[in-house]
C-alpha positions in Angstrom: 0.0 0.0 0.0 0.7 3.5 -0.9 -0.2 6.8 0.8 0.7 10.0 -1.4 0.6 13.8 -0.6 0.4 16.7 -3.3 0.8 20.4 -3.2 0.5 22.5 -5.5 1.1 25.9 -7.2 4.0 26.7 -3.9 6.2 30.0 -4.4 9.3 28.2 -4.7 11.3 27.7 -7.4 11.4 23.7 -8.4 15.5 23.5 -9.0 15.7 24.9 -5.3 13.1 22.1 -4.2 14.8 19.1 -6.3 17.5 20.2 -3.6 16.1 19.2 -0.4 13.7 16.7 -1.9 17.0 14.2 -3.2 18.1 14.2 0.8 14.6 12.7 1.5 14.0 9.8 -1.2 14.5 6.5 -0.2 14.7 7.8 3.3 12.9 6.1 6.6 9.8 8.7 7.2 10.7 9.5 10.7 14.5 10.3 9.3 13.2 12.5 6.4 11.5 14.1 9.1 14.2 14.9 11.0 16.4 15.7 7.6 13.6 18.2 7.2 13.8 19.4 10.1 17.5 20.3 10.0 17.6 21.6 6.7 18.1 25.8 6.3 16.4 25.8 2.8 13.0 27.6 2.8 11.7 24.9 0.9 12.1 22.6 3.8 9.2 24.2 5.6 6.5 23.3 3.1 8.3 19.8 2.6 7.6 19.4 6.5 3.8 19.8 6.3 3.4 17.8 3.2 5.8 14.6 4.9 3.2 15.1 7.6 -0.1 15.2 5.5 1.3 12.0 4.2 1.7 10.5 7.2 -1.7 11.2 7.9 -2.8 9.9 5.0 -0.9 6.5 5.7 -2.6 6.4 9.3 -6.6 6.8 7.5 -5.1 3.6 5.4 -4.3 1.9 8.1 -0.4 1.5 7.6 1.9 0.9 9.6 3.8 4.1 10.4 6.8 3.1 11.9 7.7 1.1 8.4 7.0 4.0 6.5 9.6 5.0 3.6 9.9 8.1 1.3 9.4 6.1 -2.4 8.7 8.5 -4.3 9.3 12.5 -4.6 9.0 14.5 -7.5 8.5 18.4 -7.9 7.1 19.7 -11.6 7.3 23.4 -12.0 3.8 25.0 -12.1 2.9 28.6 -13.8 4.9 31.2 -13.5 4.2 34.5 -12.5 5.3 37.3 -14.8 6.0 40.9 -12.8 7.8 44.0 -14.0 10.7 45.8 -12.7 10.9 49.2 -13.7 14.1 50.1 -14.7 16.2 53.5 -15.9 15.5 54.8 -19.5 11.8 54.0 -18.8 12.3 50.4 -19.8 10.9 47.9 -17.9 13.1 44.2 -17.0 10.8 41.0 -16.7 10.6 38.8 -13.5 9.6 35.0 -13.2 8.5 34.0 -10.4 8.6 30.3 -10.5 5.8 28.1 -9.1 6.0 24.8 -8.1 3.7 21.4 -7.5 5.2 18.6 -5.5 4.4 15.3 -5.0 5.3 12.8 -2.1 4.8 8.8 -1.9 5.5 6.4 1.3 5.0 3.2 1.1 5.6 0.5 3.8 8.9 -1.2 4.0 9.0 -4.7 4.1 
């Protein structure tokens, strides 16, 4: 069995969530948690609440949580917001400001 947690549309950029997310795969859950936990990347606060929405997910299925791994963790980049810096000359520079949806598996360990 499988429990799986998704957020989506987060103001993070996804290259600076791939980051913290590849110290969490293939990781115990109460480990990741504590990875997470230790972690001085901005993204590992929203990581935090969606390791624990899975959890709780696990829990309504009935799974065993102390058996619980991280099997799968992905991050896709969502839409991008497009804002405008005003700059000298009256020109104007472009700003993307990267979205991004994440999804996180655990599965029970064998």
């Amino acid at each position: 069995m499988e429990a799986t947690a998704k957020v989506t549309f987060v103001r993070i950029a996804p290259r600076k969530v791939k980051i913290v997310l590849d110290l969490i795969r293939n990781q115990p859950a109460d480990k990741a948690m504590a990875i997470l936990k230790n972690t001085p990347k901005s993204a590992s606060e929203v990581l935090v609440k969606l390791l624990k929405s899975a959890i709780a997910n696990a829990e309504q299925k009935d799974m065993d949580t102390s058996k619980l791994y991280v099997a799968y963790a992905s991050v896709d980049q969502g839409p991008t917001l497009k804002r405008i810096r005003p700059m000298s000359k009256g020109r104007a520079y472009r700003i993307n400001k990267k979205t991004s949806h994440i999804t996180l598996t655990l599965k029970e360990a064998e």
